[in-house]
N, C-alpha and C positions, 0 to 999 in steps of 0.2 A: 504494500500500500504506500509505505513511504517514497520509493523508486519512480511510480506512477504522478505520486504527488509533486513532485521534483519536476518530472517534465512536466506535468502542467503549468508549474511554475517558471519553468524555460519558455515555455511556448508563450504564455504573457508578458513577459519581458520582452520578447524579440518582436510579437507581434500582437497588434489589437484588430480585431476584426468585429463590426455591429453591420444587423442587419436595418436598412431602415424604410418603414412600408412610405411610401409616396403615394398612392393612387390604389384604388380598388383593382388595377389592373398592372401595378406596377410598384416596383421595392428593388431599393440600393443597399448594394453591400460595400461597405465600404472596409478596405485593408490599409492597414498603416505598417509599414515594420518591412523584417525579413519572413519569406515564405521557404522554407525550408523543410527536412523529415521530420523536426521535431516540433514546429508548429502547425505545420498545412493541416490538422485535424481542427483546427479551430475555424479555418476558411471551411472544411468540408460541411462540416457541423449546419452552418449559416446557409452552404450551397444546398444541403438534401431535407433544408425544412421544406416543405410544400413553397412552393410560389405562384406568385400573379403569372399571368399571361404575358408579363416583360420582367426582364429582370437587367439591370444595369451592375455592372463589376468594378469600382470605383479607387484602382489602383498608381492613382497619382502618388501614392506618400511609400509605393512598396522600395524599397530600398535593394531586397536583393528577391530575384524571383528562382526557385531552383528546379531540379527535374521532381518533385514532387508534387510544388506546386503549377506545374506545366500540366503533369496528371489529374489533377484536381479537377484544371479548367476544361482541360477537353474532356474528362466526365460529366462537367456540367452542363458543357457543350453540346455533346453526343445527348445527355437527356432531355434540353430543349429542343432538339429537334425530333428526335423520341415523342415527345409531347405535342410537341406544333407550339411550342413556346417560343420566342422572340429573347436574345441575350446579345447586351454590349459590353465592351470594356471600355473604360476610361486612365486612357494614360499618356504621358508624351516623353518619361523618363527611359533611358537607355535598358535599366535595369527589367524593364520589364516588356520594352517593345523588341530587344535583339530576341528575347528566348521566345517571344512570341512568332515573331518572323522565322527564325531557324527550326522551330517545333513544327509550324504551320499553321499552326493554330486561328493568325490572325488572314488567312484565308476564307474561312469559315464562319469567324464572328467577326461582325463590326468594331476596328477600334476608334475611339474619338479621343482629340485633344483634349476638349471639356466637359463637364458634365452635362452645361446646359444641351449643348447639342446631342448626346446620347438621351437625354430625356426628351427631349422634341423628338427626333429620329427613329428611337428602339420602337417605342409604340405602331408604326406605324409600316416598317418596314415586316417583307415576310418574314415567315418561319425559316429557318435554315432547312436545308434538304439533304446536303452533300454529307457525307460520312468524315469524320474527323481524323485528321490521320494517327494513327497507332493505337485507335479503339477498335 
């Protein structure tokens, strides 16, 4: 129990993640921090509650993005489109747009510089279709 508690403990320090409902039809999750194997349970947590019919990923503040949390996205990916759900990113930092481009990820989902535009835009644009790569 103590071991367990520890890393939770790690995973708060390196990373803050809140979900936040916007619209009946739409809810930002916001990350701040490093996404790493020892946090991304805290982004998955937020990614596999139920969601709106849009969902915005609001990773301006992510400092380091790793292959865990690359995993994350494109699961969450893979099940908005699974769903016929609608999912943006929000970012303009290196740390989070190189792993996005080299995974592929941002193929697939839309990324935006700000949030306001991902909140105009997510809504309204289709569902994803295409298959995510490495799911």
């Amino acid at each position: 129990m103590a071991k367990r508690k520890s890393i939770h403990q790690y995973a708060e320090m390196i990373l803050t993640v809140r979900l936040v409902p916007w619209r009946h039809d739409l809810a930002i999750i916001t990350a701040a921090g490093e996404i790493d194997t020892g946090s991304v349970r805290l982004l998955q947590r937020a990614l596999w509650q139920d969601s709106p019919a849009c969902l915005v990923l609001e990773l301006s503040r992510v400092t380091f993005l790793g292959s865990a949390g690359l995993r994350a996205l494109a699961g969450a990916a893979s099940r908005a489109r699974a769903e016929h759900r609608r999912i943006g990113i929000v970012s303009t930092t290196r740390a989070v747009l190189r792993p996005l481009r080299i995974f592929g990820i941002d193929t697939h989902v839309a990324v935006y510089p700000i949030l306001a535009d991902a909140l105009r835009e997510v809504p309204l644009s289709p569902p994803p279709t295409a298959a995510i790569p490495g799911r």
